[in-house]
N, C-alpha and C positions, 0 to 999 in steps of 0.2 A: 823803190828800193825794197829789198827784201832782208829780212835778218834771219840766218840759220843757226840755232841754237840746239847743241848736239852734249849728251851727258850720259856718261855713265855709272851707274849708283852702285858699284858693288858690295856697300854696304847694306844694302836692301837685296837684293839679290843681284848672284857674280852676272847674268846676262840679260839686264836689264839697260836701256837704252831709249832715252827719250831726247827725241826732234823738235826743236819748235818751231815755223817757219812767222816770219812775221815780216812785214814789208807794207806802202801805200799799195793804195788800189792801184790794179794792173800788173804788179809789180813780178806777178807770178808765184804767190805763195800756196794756191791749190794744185798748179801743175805739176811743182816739186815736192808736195808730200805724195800728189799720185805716183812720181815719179820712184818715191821711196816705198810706196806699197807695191809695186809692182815689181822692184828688183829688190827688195830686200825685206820684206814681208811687214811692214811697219802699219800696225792700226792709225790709220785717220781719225782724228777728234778735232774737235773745233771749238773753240770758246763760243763762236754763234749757234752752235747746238744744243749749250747746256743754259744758253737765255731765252732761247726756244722753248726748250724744255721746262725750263722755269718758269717764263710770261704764262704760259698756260695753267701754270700751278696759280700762281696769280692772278690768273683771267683777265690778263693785257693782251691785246691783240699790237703787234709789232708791225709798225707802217712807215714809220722813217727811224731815222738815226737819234731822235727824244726819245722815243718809247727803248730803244736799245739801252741809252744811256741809263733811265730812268732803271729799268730791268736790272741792269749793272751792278747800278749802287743799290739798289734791293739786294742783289746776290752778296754782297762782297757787306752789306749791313746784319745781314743772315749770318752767313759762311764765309770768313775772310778768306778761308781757305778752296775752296771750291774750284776755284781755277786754278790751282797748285794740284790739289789731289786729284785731278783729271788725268796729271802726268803720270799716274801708276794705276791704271787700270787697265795697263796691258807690260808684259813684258818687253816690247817693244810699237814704243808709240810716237807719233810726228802728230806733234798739235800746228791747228792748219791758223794759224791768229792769233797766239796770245801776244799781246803788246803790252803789257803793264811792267812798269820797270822793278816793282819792289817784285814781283813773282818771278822776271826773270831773273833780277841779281841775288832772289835765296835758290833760286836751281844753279846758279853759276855757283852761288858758295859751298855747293854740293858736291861740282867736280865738273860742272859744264864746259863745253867749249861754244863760242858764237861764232857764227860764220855769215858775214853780211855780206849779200847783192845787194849791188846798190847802181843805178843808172841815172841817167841824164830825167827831169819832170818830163819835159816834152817826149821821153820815150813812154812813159809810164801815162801820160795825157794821151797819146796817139793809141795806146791799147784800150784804155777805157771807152774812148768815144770809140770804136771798131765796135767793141764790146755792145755799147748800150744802140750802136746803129743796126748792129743784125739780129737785138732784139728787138727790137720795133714795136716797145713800151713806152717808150717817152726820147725828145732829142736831148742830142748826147748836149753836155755840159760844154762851156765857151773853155778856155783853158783857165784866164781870173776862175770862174767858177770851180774850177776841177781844185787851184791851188788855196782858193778859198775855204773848200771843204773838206780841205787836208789840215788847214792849219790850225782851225777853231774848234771846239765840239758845239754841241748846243745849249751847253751851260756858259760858251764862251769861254773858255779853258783850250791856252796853247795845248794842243795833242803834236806838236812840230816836236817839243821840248823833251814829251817822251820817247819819240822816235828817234830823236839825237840820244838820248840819255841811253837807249838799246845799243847803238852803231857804234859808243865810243866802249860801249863791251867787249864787242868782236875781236876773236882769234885769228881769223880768217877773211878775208873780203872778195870775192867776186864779183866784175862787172858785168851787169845783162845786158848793156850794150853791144851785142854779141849774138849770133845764132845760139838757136837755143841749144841744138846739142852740144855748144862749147860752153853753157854754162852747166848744162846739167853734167860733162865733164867734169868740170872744175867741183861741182858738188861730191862727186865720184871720187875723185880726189882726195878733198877735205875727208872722206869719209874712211878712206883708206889711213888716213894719216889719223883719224881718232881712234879709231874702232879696235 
């Protein structure tokens, strides 16, 4: 599934416009902010870029989803804000991941609108293993695995909970069960109706 969270702040300035795309893996949340820098001029950021950037300040080297995590709560025990003020460092910007609920329901209390794709697991399972079979780094995950590493973190913390918590946000919802150009329509759409 993918969650599209669309806002505009014109209290910060009148043409200001921030995306967030957020969805499970597969789900297609990097092809729709590409989709959005390419027609409509939107900076790509990532919340995986600014843990990047950070593990190195901390001289974590990032090898699975614990050192993320770990990273995480580093950033957010630093800078609760951190991944809030990401969302204004362009006039117009589509964050490619944020999934935390308390950051998206203060950009929603801002003026946001959400716009959830959301599909069948076993669609979002079948792109993954495609994914990790034509890189040919390790084999793809069984599907239990694929639903197992969606549900749990590695603190053992439903992460299900906050991706429902995201979905029952939504203005908007799109199926990706679908060719894509009928969903990246429907995003087209949505966007005509916010903007």
């Amino acid at each position: 599934m993918v969650w599209l969270f669309i806002m505009s702040k014109s209290t910060i300035q009148p043409s200001r416009c921030i995306v967030n795309v957020i969805g499970h893996a597969g789900a297609g949340k990097s092809t729709v902010c590409s989709y959005l820098e390419r027609t409509s001029g939107f900076f790509v950021s990532s919340p995986s870029d600014v843990m990047r950037m950070r593990a190195r300040e901390y001289g974590i080297t990032l090898r699975g989803r614990a050192d993320y995590v770990h990273v995480n709560n580093l950033i957010y025990a630093d800078d609760p804000n951190a991944f809030f003020d990401m969302a204004f460092v362009h006039p117009r910007t589509c964050l490619d991941g944020q999934r935390a609920p308390l950051t998206v329901r203060r950009l929603k209390e801002a003026g946001a609108y959400v716009l959830a794709l959301v599909g069948p697991d076993e669609l979002l399972y079948e792109r993954i293993a495609a994914d990790v079979t034509r890189s040919g780094h390790r084999r793809p995950p069984t599907f239990e695995e694929y639903m197992a590493d969606r549900a749990i973190d590695d603190q053992g913390r439903d992460i299900s909970a906050n991706t429902q918590a995201v979905i029952d946000m939504a203005d908007f919802v799109i199926s990706i069960d679908q060719p894509l150009h009928a969903v990246l329509q429907g995003v087209s759409r949505a966007m005509e109706t916010i903007l």
